[in-house]
C-alpha positions, 0 to 999 in steps of 0.5 A: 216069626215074631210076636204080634201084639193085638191092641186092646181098647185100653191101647186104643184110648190112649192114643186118641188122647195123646193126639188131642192134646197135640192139636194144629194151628192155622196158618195166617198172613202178614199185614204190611200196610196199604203200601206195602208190595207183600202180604195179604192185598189189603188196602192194594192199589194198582194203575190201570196202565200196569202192562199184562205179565207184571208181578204186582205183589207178593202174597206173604204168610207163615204156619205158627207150626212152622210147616211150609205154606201154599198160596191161592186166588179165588175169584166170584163167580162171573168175575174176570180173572186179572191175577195169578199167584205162584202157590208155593212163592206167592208172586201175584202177575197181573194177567189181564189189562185194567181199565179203571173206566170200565171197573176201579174196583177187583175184590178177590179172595186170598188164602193160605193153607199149611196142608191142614187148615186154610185160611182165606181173605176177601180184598178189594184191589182199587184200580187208580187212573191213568191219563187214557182217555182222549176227550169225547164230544157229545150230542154230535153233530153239531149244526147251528142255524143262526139268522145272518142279522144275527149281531156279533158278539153273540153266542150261538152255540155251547159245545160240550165235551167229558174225558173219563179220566180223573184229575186233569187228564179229565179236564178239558179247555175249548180252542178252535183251528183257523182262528184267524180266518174264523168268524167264530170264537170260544171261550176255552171253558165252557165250550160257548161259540160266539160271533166275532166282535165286528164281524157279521154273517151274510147268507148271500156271500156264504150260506154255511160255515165250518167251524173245526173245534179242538177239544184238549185234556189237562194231561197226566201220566200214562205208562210213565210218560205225561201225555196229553190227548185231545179230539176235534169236531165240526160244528156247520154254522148254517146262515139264515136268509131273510125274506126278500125273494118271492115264492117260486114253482117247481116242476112246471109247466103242470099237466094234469088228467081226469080219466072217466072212472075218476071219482068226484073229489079225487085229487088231480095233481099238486102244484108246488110253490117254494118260498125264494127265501130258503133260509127260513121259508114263509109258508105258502097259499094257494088259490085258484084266480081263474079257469076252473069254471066251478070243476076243480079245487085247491088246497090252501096249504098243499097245491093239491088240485081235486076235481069237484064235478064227476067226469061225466059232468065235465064239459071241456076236454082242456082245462087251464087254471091259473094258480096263485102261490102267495107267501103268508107271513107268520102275522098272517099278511099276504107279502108276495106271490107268483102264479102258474098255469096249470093245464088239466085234461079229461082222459079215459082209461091207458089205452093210449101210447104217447103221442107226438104233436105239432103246431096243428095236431098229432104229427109223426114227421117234423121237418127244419131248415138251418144253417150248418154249424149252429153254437153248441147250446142252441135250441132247434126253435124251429122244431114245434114239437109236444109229446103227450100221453093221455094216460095218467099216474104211471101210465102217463110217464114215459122216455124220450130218445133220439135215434140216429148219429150219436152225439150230435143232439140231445133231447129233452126232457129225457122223462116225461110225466104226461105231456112236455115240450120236446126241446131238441138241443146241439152238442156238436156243431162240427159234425153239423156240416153241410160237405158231409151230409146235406140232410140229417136224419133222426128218429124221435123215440118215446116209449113208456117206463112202467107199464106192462104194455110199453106203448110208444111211439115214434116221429121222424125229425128231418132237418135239411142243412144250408150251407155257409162259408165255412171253408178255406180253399186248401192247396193239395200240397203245402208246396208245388216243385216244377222244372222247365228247360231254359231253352222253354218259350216265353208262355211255356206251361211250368206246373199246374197247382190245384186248391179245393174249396168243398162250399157250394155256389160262389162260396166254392169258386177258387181264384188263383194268384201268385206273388213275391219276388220270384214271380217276375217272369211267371203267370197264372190262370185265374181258374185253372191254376196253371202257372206258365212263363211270360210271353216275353220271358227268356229264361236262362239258368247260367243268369238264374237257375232257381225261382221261389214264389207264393201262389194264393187260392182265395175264394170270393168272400176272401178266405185264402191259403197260400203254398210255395211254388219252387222252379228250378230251371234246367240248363241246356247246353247251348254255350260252347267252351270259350279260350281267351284267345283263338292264337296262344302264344307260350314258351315251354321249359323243358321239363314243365308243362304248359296249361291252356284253358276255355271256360264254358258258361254253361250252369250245370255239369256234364254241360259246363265240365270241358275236356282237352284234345289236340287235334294237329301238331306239326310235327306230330308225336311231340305233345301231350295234353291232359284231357281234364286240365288242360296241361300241354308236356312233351312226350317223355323220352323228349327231355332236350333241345337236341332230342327236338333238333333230330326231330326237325330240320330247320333247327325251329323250336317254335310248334303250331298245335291245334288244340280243341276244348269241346264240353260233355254236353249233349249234343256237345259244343267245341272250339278249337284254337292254334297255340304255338309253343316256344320251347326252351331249356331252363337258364343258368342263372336264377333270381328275381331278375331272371325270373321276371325276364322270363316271366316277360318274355311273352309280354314286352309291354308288361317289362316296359311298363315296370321298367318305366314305373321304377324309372318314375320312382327314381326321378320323383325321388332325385326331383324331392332331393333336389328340391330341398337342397335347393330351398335349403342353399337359398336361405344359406348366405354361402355361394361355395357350395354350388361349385362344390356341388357341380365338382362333386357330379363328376363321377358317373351319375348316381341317378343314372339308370344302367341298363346292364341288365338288359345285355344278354349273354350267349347261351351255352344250348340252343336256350338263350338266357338272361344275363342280370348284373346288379350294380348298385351304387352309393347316390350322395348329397347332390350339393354336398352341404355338410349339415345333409345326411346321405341319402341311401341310394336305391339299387340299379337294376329293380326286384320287378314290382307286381303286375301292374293293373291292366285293362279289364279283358284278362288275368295277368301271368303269375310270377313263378320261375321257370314253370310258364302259367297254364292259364290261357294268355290274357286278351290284351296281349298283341296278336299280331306278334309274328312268328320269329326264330329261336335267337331273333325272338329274343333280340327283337324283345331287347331291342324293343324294350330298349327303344321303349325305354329310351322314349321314356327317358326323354319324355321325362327329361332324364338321362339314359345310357 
């Protein structure tokens, strides 16, 4: 164990000593200045718009021990709590926003304490501004009466405003918006609003004005930017009127009530006048002229009406006391005054539900006569309708309603006090319509508002309509189609059109008429509207099948509507199908088709669509015939003359066949006609010449008349030539070219015109064919001068020129080789062509084309071989 020492007191007294003599100093802080950021706050300054969280300052101090110190922060009690301090760093944040506005001033207290000993500070922290506040008007709003013969230039208001910051964010200048279309202007630092120099205020073209003044602060920091902030406000300028306008009342017309237990002196009712000038109103005078017979009195200053007498005293159930209302001028003179009538009546007590009246007393049925459709707005002046109850105050006041199809009428007043004038009023003219309903109906409704009893009443208002002419006839349809038959008899009915017209009488009558260009061969009943042909119409759709006209409905006042009429006559079939000829005469190539055809002048298919038949043929079983085209070929194992020899004996390629063209009409029309055929095999040469022979074969006439035209040609030719050979030798003094000229003719004539084309040679089949030779020869100068270029000379034989024109009655044959056109064979061909055999046909053409042309030759005087 060890030793323990106990202490004495001697021990004990000598430590107490030794720790007096050690004894602690107290910490304190660095004072760094007023702008100093560490020490103890004194003399600390901080913008109001330092953001929450900033570090401000840093609290600084030492322990003259050297032992490490702590900071605090101690507010009063009741104080906000704007900063925080880090103890051990002394960091100060701020933590609460400033707002210099509200306090420029936080005093807090600072310590700082070693452990031992603390020692604390009080400071006072000032709160600088900032340009935050935005400028304020005070004493809104502003309203300014000014007169209007107010002279301008003058000032008329002073606005004011304050900003709350310092400096120049609490500076403030004056502008307003609009200056240009402002009456008003401002001085930009006292805030007074002025007239405008030459402008003047008129209360009759603008009563009041809104003038929108700018208030704006000098600007200043805020947050490390300048800003400038400013506020606007209306001032409303009203316009002062000036007396000229005489006082009016309100509320008229004015009843008023004096029931049995009212006491005598009690007031009735009140009269109100107002000044017209309502600007700046006189004030009004009131005094009864007339009618009150020593019962009833006045107010001078408020138009209230008192009964003097006790009811009981009163004489006359109805009194009507004539009210004057006089402006009185602040001079104390009468300028100008109206009156009114006001009509007081004696009553018991509400025991009386309101009452409709007529011109003759109490009514409960009230009857008018008018024209439909009267303007909307227009007052029912026929109506003498007066709704009284004879109760008063409350009692007496009451609705009025109009019970019956909606929106046709209103009526007024909707409340009434008393007694009023019941004006029934149109709102829709349209539904007042005489072809809807001849009689409207309603039921005038009046029931009281506030009393417990809800009294009313009710009157029937019957109003019977007159018609007018108020409607066009109008058609059932906008337009009418019809059919007839061509075949119909003149005053066949077409088609019935009907026009309604709903007006009664004569306005309702309807006549009909019809009109344009297609109406020509139509009529109409005047009344009946129904449209039928002319008697001595004919109708005919191959001429016209389609007719368009107008029908009018007019009424007898000349209000009218038109439709269309649109007639389509049908075809009949009453046309049989037609061929050119009844005898056709054709030559067929073997191996091409011959084509007849009939035309029928029907309008419409099936009537007009013609189909072919052959109905006799001899021999038979040779042909066949397309029923649509019309197009005649030989059966096909026929495919030469040989096979056409075996099938008859007289070697004759020449067939008879009767064909029929009959339409699909019903009942169907038909004509037959004999075509004979020439049938022959297709020639050996070809080219225009052949071509042309063949294409001619079965007109004679049309070779003959080309043959003289060419023929012509070339004699007008050799007539020009030789004319200007003989003007030219004339004028030449030489006499040796004529001789020359009349050697030089000895060859053969160039002029001459061979007819080697005509000459046929001997075909090898049963077809006989065209032989051409084509000659042409050089034609030279007739008189041989030298100084005459040769004149090239045309060709011998032709190119056959196009069909020459021909009498009207057909078409000419195409020009194809070898197939013969279909068509049917125009009318002026000869029909009295004989039946010839198959090598005499074409001899016999040869022999007349010759002699035709040989006649030609001599009537022109020119040489022929």
């Amino acid at each position: 164990m060890k030793h323990v020492r106990r202490l004495t007191p001697s021990l004990f007294l000598s430590l107490v000593h030794v720790c007096l003599v050690q004894a602690n100093y107290a910490p304190y802080f660095f004072d760094n200045g007023a702008r100093s950021t560490n020490g103890n706050m004194a003399l600390f300054s901080l913008s109001e718009d330092t953001p929450v969280g900033t570090h401000v300052y840093t609290l600084n101090g030492t322990d003259p021990e050297g032992d490490p110190v702590t900071y605090g922060l101690v507010y009063e009690a009741g104080s906000r709590r704007y900063f925080s301090v880090d103890k051990n760093l002394g960091n100060v944040t701020l933590i609460e926003e400033l707002d210099r506005e509200k306090e420029d001033e936080i005093e807090v207290i600072v310590s700082i304490s070693d452990g031992l000993s603390t020692v604390s500070e009080k400071v006072r922290i000032l709160v600088m501004d900032a340009n935050d506040e935005s400028p304020e008007f005070i004493n809104t709003p502003y309203i300014v009466q000014v007169p209007e013969n107010t002279p301008s230039g003058s000032s008329i208001f002073k606005i004011e405003a304050v900003d709350k910051d310092t400096g120049s964010g609490g500076s403030i200048t004056y502008f307003l918006q609009n200056i240009h279309a402002n009456k008003f202007t401002i001085d930009r630092h006292s805030g007074v609003l002025r007239i405008k120099t030459g402008v003047t205020l008129d209360y009759e073209k603008s009563r009041t004005h809104f003038v929108v003044v700018v208030a704006k602060d000098g600007g200043g920091k805020l947050r490390g930017d300048n800003k400038v902030f400013s506020a606007t406000t209306t001032v409303t300028v009203n316009v002062e009127d000036v007396q000229d306008t005489p006082p009016m009342f309100i509320g008229t017309p004015y009843y008023g009530y004096v029931y049995e237990d009212t006491l005598a002196g009690s007031e009735v009712l009140t009269v109100v006048a107002l000044d017209g000038d309502r600007g700046k109103p006189n004030s009004i005078h009131y005094c009864i002229v007339n009618g009150d017979e020593g019962s009833f009195g006045i107010s001078n200053t408020t138009g209230a009406i008192s009964v003097i007498k006790s009811p009981n005293q009163l004489k006359k159930e109805v009194y009507e006391l004539k009210v004057q209302a006089s402006e009185v001028s602040q001079e104390g003179d009468v300028s100008v005054y109206a009156f009114a009538v006001v009509t007081i009546r004696v009553v018991d007590l509400n025991n009386h539900p309101p009452t409709f009246y007529g011109e003759n007393g109490p009514q409960n049925r009230f009857e008018l006569t008018m024209y439909e459709h009267p303007p909307e707005g227009e007052i029912l002046r026929g109506l003498k309708i007066t709704v009284n109850d004879s109760d008063q105050g409350a009692n007496a006041k009451f609705n009025l309603r109009l019970v019956g199809p909606g929106g046709i009428f209103r009526v007024v007043p909707q409340t009434v006090l008393n007694e009023a004038q019941v004006t029934i009023i149109v709102e829709n003219s349209a539904a007042i319509d005489y072809e809807k309903s001849k009689v409207l109906t309603f039921k005038l409704l009046a029931i009281e508002v506030n009393t417990p009893e809800k009294f009313s009443s009710t009157a029937d208002v019957v109003i019977r309509l007159l018609d007018t002419n108020d409607n066009v006839p109008k058609f059932t349809s906008d337009y009418y189609i019809a059919r007839i038959p061509e075949n119909s008899p003149g005053g066949s009915n077409v088609v019935a059109v009907t026009a309604t017209d709903p007006d009664s009488g004569l306005w309702g009558e309807v006549k009909y008429s019809i009109y344009g260009t297609g109406a020509d061969l139509f009529l109409i009943h005047p009344s009946t509207g129904i449209i039928y042909t002319q008697p001595w119409a004919v109708l005919d759709a191959e001429v016209n099948s389609k007719y368009n006209f107008y029908v009018k409905a007019e009424d007898t006042d000349g209000k009218y509507s038109l439709a269309e009429v649109f007639i389509t006559v049908l075809d009949v079939n009453d046309h049989s199908p037609e061929f050119n000829e009844n005898i056709q005469e054709k030559t067929m190539i073997i191996g091409s088709p011959v084509k007849i055809e009939a035309i029928d002048q029907d309008a419409e298919e099936p009537n007009n669509i013609v189909d072919y038949s052959i109905m006799q043929a001899d021999p038979a079983n040779v042909f066949d015939i397309d029923q649509s085209t019309g197009e005649i070929k030989l059966k096909s194992y026929i495919r030469s003359l040989d096979i056409i020899h075996n099938i008859t004996k007289n070697k004759d390629c020449i067939w008879s066949l009767v064909v029929q063209a009959k339409d699909r009409g019903s009942p169907s029309f038909s004509t037959t006609a004999v075509l004979k055929i020439d049938i022959t095999e297709e020639t050996l040469h070809k080219g225009p010449m052949a071509a042309f022979l063949m294409q001619t074969k079965d007109n004679p006439m049309k070779a003959l008349g080309v043959l003289a035209g060419v023929m012509g040609i070339m004699v007008l030719i050799t007539i020009m030539i030789s004319t200007a050979m003989f003007w030219r030798n004339k004028r030449s003094n030489k006499i040796t070219p004529v001789r020359r000229i009349i050697r030089k003719r000895q060859s053969p004539q160039p002029r001459a015109v061979r007819m080697e084309w005509l000459k046929f040679k001997r075909p090898s089949n049963a077809a006989e064919k065209f032989v051409v030779e084509d000659d042409a020869k050089s034609l030279q100068n007739e008189n041989s001068n030298n100084n005459i270029q040769v004149v090239p000379v045309p060709p011998t034989a032709p190119v056959p020129p196009p069909p020459p024109a021909l009498s009207p009655g057909g078409d000419a044959p195409g020009w194809r080789v070898p197939t013969v056109s279909g068509s049917i064979t125009p009318k002026f061909i000869n029909k009295q062509l004989k039946k010839r055999g198959h090598g005499s046909a074409h001899n016999a053409l040869v022999s007349e084309l010759k002699m035709k042309f040989e006649k030609r030759n001599a009537a022109i005087g020119e040489p022929h071989i």
